[in-house]
C-alpha positions as a printed NumPy array, in Angstrom:
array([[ 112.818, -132.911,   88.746],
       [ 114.703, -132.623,   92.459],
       [ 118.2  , -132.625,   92.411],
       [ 118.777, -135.417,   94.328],
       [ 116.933, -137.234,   91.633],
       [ 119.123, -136.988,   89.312],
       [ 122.1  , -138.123,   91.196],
       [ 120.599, -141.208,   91.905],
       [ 120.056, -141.844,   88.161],
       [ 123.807, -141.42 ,   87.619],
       [ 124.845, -143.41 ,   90.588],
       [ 123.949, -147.577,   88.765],
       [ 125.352, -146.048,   85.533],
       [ 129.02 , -145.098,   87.581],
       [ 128.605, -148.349,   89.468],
       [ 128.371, -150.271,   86.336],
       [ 131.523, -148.439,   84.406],
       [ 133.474, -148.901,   87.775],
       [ 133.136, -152.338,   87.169],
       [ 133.71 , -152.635,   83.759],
       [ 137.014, -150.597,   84.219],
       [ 138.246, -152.865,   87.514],
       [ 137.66 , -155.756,   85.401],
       [ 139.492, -154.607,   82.2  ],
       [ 142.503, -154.083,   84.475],
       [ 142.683, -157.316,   86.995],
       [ 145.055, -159.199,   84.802],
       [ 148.261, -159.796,   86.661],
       [ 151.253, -158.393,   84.48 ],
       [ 152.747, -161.704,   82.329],
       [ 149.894, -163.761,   83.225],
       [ 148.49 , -164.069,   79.202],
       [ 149.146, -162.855,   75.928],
       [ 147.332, -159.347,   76.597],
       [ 149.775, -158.537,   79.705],
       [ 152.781, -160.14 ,   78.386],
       [ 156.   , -158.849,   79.234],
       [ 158.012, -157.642,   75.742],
       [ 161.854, -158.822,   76.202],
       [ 164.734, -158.576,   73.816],
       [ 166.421, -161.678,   75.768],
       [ 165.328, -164.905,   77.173],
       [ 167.442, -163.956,   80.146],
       [ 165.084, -160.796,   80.942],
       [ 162.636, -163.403,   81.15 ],
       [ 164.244, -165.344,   84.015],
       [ 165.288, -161.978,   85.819],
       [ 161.927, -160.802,   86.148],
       [ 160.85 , -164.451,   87.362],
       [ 162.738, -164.493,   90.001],
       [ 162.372, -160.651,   90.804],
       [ 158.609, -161.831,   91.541],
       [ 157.121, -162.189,   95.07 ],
       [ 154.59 , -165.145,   96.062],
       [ 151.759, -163.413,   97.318],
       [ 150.024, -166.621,   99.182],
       [ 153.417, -166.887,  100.644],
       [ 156.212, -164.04 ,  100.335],
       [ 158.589, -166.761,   98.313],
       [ 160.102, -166.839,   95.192],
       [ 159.522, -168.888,   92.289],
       [ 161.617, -171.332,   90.149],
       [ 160.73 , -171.594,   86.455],
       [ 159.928, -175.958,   85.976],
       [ 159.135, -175.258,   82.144],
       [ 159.574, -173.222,   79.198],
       [ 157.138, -173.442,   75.632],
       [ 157.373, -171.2  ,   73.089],
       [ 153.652, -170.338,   71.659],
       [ 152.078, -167.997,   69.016],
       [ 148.641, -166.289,   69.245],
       [ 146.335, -166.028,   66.72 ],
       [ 147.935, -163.335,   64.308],
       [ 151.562, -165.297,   64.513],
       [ 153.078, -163.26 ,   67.568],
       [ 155.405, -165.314,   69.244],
       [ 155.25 , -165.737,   73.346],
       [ 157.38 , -167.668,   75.371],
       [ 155.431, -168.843,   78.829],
       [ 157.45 , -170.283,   81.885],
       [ 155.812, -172.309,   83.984],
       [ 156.728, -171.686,   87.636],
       [ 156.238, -172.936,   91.009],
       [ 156.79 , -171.21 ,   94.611],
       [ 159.38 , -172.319,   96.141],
       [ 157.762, -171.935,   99.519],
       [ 154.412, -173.201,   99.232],
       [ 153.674, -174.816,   95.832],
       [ 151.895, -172.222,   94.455],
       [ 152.234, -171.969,   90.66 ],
       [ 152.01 , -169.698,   88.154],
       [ 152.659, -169.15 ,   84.479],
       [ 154.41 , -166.509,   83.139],
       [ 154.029, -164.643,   79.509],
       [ 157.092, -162.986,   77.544],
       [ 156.277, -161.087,   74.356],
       [ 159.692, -162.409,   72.34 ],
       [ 158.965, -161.184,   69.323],
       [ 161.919, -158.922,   69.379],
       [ 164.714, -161.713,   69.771],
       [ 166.781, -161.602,   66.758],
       [ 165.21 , -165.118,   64.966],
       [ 161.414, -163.652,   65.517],
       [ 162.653, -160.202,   64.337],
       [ 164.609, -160.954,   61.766],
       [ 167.772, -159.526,   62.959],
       [ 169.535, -162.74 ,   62.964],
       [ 171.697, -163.823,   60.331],
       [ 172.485, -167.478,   59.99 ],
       [ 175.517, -166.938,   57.886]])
């Protein structure tokens, strides 16, 4: 068998793990459970909100909502729902909050 045969052999097989890997990774940071962004306060939450950049636009966005939601196993996730203040876009945005004091248990209602 020529060398060049075998390359071309290995070539699909690369293309196909290339792909696999770029789509693993496309999630935008805080946009779902898997990517959500562990805080230990709801204001981190709001800082990194409105440290983020539009990118139809350039503009910043203003949080409109705020749920509180639990996956599956019981993990609590709060998700801000924000607009850009430049051209509408919106986006949600996912906080891992299982650290606050009254998901960790840290808080004492005495």
């Amino acid at each position: 068998m020529k060398k060049g045969m075998l390359m071309r052999g290995w070539i699909p097989v690369l293309l196909v793990l290339a792909v696999v890997v770029m789509a693993e990774g496309t999630g935008e940071p805080a946009s779902d459970y898997a990517t959500a962004i562990p805080v230990t306060t709801i204001d981190e939450e709001y800082a990194y909100v409105a440290d983020q950049v539009c990118p139809e636009c350039g503009g910043t966005y203003a949080v409109a909502e705020q749920s509180l939601q639990f996956d599956d196993s019981g993990t609590p996730y709060d998700v801000l729902y924000a607009s850009c203040e430049g051209c509408g876009a919106a986006r949600d945005f996912y906080f891992d909050v299982s650290a606050l004091p009254w998901f960790s248990g840290e808080w004492d209602e005495e």
